[in-house]
N, C-alpha and C positions, 0 to 999 in steps of 0.2 A: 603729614596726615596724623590725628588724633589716631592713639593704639586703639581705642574700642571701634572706630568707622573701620579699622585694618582688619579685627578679631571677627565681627559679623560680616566682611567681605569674604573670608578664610570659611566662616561658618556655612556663609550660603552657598560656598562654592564648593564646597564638601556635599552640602545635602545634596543640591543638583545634580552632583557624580556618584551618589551611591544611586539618588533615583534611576536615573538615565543606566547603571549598570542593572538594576533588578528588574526594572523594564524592558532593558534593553533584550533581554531574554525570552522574553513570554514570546509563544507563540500564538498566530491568530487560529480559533479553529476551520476549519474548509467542511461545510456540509455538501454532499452529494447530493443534487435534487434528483437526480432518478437512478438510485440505487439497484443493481442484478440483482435482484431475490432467485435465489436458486428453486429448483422447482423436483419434486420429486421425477418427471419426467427427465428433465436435464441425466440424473444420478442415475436411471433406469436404461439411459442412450448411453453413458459413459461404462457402466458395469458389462452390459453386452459387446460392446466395442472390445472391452479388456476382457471377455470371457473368449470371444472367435480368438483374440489375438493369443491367449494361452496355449488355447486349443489348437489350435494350431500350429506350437511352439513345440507341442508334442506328439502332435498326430500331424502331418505333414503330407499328406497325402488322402486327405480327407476330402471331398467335393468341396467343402463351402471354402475351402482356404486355397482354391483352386482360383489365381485370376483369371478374366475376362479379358481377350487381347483386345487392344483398342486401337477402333478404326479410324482411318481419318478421313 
């Protein structure tokens, strides 16, 4: 084989494998078509949840932190 068909074989197959390595990395992005938008309500269910559950952590003997037995 002619050196220069050898040198542009060596070339192209260099560039091939840096491409295919900087490529080979990206990632695709992924959009969410129906995203949970948080809702001020959501935050207002979760604060009370975590206010009984305190409340409760220290008064113990309170009616609302009293369960309900359950029937079957």
């Amino acid at each position: 084989m002619d050196k220069k068909i050898e040198r542009n074989i060596i070339w192209t197959l260099a560039i091939i494998l840096i491409l295919v390595g900087v490529f080979g990395c990206v990632t695709v992005p992924t959009t969410n078509l129906n995203p949970k938008k948080t809702t001020p309500l959501d935050t207002i269910i979760i604060m009370k949840d975590l206010g009984t559950a305190l409340g409760c952590a220290f008064v113990p003997n309170d009616p609302a932190c009293q369960k309900e037995p359950q029937t079957k």
